[in-house]
N, C-alpha and C positions, 0 to 999 in steps of 0.2 A: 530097482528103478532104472528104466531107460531113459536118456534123455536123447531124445529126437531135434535132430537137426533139419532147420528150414532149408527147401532147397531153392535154389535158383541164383542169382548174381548181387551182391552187395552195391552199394553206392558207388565206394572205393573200387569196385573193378569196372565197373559201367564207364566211370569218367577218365577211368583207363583205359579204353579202348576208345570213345571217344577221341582224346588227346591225338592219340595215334593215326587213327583215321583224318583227322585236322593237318598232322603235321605231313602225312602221306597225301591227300588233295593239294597242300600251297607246294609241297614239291614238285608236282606235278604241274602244277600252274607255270611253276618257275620255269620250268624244262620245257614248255610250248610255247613261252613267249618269244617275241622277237624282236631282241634288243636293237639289232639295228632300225628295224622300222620304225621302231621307239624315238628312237635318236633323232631321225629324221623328221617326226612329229615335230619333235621340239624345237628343233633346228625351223621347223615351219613357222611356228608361233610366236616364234622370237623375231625371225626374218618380217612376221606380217605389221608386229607393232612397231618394227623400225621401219618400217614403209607406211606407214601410218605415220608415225612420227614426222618423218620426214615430209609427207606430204601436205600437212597439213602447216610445217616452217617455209615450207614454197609459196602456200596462199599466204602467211601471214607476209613474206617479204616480196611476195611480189614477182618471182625468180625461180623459173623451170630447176628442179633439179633431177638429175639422172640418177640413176641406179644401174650398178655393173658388177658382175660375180666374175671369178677367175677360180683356179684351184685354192687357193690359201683363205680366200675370202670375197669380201665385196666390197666396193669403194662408192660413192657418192661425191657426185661435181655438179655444183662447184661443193668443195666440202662441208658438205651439211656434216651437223654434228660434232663441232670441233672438239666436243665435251666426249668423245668418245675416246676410250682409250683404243692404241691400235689390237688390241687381244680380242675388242669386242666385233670388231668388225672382222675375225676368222669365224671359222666353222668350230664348231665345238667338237665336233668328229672329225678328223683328218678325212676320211672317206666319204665326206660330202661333197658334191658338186650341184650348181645349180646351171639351168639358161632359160633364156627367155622363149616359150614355145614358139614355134615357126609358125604362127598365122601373125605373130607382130615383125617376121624374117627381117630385121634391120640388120645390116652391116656389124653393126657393134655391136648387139646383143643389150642395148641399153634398155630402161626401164625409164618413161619421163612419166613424172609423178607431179604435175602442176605446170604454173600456177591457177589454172584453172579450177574452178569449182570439181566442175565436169572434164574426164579424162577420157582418153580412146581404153576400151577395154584390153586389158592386157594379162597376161598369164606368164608365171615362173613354175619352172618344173626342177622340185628338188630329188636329185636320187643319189645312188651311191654307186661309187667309182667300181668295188669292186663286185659287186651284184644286184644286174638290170632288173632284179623284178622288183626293187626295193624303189620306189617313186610317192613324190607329194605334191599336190600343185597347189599351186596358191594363184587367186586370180580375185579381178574386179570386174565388174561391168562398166567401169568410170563413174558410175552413181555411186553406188555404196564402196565400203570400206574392204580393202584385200581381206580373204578368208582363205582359207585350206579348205580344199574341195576333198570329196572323198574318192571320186572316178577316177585315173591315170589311163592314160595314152596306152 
């Protein structure tokens, strides 16, 4: 008596090679992303709801406040925010820098953010110090609320 064996691939190796193939794609994934532009996403989102924040404590008091970025971080005057700690007002990357795009070209590079309903539209360009094609802007029309745009200069 022969006993004939079925041929082709068991459960147990199909979900074996499966696996493989899974953990070979997110390596892959891993290796094309790009963390710094990542960074600076975030460093966006974070930057838009404190400018939101803030703008929105200028209408309730009555009292322009400004917005100014440096290397280390950004300050607001008069000091909006006393609730913030100073860590929160750095960059969370060292190699972030931001300014204020040159069609608002003021002297200071400030950002006035009230007390007005309605604001002059104004735009911030965040990128990174040590590689220019890495860029995020964040902008309003003075109606609506700062967003991250997706185009860069």
């Amino acid at each position: 008596m022969t006993v004939r064996r079925a041929a082709g691939f068991t459960l147990l190796e199909l979900l074996v090679v499966l696996a493989i193939v899974a953990i070979a794609t997110a390596g892959v994934g891993f290796a094309l992303r790009d963390d710094g532009q990542v960074q600076l996403e975030r460093e966006a989102q974070r930057l838009v709801a404190l400018l939101e924040a803030a703008r929105a404590q200028s209408q309730v008091r009555g009292v322009p406040v400004r917005w100014h970025a440096d290397a280390q971080g950004f300050h607001f005057d008069p000091d909006w925010g006393t609730d913030l700690e100073p860590a929160a007002r750095q960059w969370l990357d060292t190699d972030t820098r931001a300014r204020v795009a040159p069609a608002q070209s003021n002297a200071f590079q400030w950002l006035t953010l009230g007390p007005d309903a309605i604001i002059a539209p104004q735009t911030v360009m965040l990128y990174s110090a040590t590689r220019a094609s890495r860029k995020v802007l964040l902008a309003t029309d003075g109606v609506r609320p700062f967003a991250v745009r997706d185009e860069a200069p």
